[in-house]
N, CA, C and O atoms as CSV, one atom per row, in Angstrom:
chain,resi,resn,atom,element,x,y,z
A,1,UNK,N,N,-15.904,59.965,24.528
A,1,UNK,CA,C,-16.496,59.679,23.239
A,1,UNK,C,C,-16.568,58.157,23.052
A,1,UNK,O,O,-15.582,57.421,23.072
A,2,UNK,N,N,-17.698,57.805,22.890
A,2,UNK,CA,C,-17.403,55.985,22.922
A,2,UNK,C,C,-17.060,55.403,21.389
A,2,UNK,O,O,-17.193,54.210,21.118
A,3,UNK,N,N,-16.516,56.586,20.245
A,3,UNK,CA,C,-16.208,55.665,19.574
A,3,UNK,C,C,-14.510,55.401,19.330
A,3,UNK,O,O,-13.859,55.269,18.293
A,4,UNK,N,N,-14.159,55.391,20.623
A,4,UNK,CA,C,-13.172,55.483,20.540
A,4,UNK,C,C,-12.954,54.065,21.506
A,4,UNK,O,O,-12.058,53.308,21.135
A,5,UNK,N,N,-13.604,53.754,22.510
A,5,UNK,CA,C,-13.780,52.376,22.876
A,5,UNK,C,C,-14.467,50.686,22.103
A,5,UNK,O,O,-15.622,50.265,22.164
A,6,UNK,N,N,-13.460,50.153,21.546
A,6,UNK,CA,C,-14.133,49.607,20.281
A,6,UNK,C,C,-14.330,48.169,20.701
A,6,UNK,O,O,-14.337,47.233,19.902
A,7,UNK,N,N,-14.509,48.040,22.158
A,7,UNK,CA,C,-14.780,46.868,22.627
A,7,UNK,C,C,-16.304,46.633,22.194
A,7,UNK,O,O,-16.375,45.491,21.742
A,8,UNK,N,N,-17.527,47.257,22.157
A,8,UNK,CA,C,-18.982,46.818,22.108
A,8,UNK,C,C,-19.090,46.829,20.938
A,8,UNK,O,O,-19.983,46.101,20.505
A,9,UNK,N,N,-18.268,47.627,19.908
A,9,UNK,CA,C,-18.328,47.730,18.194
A,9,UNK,C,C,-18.100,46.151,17.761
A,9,UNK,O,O,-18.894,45.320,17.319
A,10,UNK,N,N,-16.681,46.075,18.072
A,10,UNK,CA,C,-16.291,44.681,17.806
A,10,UNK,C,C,-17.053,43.548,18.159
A,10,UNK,O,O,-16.917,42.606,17.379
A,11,UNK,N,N,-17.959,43.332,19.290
A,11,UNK,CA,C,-18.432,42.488,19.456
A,11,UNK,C,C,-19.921,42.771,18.269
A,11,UNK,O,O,-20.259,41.914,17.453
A,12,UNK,N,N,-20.455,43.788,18.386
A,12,UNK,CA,C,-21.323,43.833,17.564
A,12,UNK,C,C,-20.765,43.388,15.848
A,12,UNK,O,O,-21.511,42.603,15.262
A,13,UNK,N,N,-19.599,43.838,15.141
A,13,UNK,CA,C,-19.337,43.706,14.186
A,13,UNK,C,C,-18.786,42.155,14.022
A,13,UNK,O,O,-18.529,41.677,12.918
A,14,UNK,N,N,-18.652,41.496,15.157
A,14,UNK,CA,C,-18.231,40.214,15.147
A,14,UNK,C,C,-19.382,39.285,14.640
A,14,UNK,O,O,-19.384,38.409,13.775
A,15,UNK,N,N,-20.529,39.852,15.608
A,15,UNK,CA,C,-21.689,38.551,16.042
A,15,UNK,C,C,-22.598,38.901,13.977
A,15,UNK,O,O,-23.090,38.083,13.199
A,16,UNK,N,N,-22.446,40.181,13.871
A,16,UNK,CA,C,-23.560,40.812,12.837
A,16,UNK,C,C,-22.427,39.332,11.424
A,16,UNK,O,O,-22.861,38.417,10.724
A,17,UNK,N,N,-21.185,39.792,11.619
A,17,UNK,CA,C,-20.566,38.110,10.180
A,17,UNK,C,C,-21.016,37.443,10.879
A,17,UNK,O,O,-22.081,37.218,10.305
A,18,UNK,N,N,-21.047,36.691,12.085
A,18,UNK,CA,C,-21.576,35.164,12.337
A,18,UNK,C,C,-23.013,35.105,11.540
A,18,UNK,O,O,-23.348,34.032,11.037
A,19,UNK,N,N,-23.832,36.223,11.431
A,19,UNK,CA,C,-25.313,35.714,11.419
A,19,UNK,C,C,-25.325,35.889,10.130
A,19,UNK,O,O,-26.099,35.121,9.559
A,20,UNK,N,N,-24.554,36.870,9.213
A,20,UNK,CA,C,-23.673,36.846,7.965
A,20,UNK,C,C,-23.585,35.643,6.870
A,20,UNK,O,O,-23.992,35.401,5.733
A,21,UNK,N,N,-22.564,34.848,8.218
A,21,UNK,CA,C,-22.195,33.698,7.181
A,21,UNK,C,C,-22.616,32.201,7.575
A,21,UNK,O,O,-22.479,31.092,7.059
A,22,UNK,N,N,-23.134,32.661,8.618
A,22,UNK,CA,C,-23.575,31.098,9.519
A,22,UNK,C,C,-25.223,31.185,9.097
A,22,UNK,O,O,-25.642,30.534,8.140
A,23,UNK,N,N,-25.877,31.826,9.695
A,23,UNK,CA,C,-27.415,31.642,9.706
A,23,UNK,C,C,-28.051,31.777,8.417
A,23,UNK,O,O,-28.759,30.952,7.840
A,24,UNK,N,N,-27.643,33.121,7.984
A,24,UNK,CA,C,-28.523,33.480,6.781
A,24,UNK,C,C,-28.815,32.402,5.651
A,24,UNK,O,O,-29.931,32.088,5.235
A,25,UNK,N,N,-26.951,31.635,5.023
A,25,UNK,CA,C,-27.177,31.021,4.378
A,25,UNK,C,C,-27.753,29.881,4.503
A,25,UNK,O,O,-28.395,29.393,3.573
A,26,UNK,N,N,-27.621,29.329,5.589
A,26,UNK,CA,C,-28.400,27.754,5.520
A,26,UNK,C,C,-29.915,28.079,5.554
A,26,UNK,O,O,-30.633,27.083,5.461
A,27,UNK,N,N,-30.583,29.343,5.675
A,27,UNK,CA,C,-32.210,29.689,5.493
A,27,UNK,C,C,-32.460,29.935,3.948
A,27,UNK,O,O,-33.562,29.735,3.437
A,28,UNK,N,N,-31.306,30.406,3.209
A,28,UNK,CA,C,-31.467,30.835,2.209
A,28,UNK,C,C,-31.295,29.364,1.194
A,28,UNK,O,O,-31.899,29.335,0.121
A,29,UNK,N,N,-30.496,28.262,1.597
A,29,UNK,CA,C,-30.387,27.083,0.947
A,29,UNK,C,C,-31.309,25.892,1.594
A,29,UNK,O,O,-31.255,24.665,1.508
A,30,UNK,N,N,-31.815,26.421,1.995
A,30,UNK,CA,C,-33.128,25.614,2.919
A,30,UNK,C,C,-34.377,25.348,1.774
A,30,UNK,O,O,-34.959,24.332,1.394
A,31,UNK,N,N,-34.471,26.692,1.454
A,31,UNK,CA,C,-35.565,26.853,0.194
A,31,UNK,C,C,-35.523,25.783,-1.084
A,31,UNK,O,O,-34.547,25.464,-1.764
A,32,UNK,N,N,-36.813,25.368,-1.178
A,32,UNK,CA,C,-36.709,24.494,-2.320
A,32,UNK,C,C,-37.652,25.016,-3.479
A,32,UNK,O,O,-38.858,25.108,-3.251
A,33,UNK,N,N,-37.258,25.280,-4.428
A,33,UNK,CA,C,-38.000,25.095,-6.016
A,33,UNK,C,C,-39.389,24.557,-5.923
A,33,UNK,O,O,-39.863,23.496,-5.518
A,34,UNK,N,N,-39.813,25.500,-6.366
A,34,UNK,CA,C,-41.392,25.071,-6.321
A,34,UNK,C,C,-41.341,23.918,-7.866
A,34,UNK,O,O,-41.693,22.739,-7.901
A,35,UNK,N,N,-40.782,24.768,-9.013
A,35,UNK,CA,C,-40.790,23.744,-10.307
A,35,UNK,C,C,-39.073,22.926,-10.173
A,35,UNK,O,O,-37.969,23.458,-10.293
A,36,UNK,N,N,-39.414,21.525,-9.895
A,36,UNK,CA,C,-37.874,20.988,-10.050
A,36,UNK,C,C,-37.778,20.883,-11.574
A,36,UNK,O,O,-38.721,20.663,-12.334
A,37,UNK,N,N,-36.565,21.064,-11.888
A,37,UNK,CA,C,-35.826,20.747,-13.035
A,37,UNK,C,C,-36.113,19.180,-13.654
A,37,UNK,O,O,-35.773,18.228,-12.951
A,38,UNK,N,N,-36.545,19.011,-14.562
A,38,UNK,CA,C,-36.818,17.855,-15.024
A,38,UNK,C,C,-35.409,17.296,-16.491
A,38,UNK,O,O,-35.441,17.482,-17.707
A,39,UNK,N,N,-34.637,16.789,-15.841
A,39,UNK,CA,C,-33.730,15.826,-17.071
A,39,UNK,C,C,-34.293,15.729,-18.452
A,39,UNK,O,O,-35.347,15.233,-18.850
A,40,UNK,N,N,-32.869,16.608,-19.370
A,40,UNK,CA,C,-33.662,16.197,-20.682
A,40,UNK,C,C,-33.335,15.178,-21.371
A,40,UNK,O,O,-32.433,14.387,-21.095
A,41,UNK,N,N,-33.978,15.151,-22.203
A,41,UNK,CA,C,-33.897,13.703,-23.061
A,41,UNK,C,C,-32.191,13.187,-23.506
A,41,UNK,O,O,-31.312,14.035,-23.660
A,42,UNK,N,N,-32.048,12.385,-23.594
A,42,UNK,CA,C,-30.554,11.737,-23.611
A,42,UNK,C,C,-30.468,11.722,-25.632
A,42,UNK,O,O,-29.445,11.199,-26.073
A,43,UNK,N,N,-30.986,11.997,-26.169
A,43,UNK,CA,C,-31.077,11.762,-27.857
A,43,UNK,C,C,-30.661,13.137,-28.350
A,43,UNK,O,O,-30.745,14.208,-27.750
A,44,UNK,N,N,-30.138,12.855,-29.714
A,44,UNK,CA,C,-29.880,14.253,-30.049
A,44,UNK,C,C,-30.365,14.704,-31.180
A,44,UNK,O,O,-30.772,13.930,-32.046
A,45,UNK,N,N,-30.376,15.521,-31.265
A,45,UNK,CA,C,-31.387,16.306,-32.612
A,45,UNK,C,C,-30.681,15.928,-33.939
A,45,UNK,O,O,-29.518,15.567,-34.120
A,46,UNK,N,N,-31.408,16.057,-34.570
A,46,UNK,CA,C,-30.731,15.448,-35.715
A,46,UNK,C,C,-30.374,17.682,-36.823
A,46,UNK,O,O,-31.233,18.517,-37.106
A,47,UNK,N,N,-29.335,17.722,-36.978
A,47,UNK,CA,C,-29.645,19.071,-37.887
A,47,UNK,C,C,-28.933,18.596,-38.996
A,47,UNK,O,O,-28.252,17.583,-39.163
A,48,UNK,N,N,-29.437,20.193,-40.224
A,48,UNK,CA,C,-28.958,19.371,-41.346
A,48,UNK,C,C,-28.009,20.973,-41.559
A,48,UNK,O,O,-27.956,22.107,-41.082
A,49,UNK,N,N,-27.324,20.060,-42.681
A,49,UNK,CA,C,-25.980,21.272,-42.822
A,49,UNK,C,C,-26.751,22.413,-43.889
A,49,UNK,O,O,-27.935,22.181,-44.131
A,50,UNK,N,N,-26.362,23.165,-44.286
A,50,UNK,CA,C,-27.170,24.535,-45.010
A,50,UNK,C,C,-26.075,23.997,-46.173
A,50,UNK,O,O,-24.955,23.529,-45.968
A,51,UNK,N,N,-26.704,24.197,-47.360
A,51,UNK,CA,C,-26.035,23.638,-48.622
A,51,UNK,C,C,-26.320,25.227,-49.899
A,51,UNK,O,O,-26.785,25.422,-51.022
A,52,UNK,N,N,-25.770,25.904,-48.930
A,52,UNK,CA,C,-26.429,27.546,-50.134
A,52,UNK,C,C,-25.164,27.311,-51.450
A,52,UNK,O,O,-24.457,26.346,-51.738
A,53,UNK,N,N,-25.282,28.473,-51.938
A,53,UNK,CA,C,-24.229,28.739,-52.896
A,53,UNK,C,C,-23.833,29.908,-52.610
A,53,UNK,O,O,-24.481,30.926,-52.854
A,54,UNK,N,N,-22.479,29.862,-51.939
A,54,UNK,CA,C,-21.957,31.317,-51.963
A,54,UNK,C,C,-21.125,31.269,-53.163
A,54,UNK,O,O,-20.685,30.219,-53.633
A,55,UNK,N,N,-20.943,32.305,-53.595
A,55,UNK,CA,C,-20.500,33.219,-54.857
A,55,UNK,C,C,-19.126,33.731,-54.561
A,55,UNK,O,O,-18.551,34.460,-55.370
């Protein structure tokens, strides 16, 4: 029964995390933003306080 020989598993389950954690992500952080983020303004809004009458 070969699943009882876990020498070709292991290598398969070895190489399948390398491509896991090595390859995939640097393709996946490769990608750039079509719209970059543009910095917002450094000023701040001016708000005003609510002046009701509670009861």
């Amino acid at each position: 029964m070969p699943q009882l020989n876990p020498a070709p598993w292991f290598a398969i389950l070895v190489f399948s995390w390398l491509i896991f954690l090595i390859i995939i992500p640097t393709k996946i952080l490769a990608h750039t933003s079509p719209n970059e983020m543009t910095p917002l303004s450094a000023e701040k809004h001016k708000t005003e306080s609510w002046d009701w009458p509670w009861q």
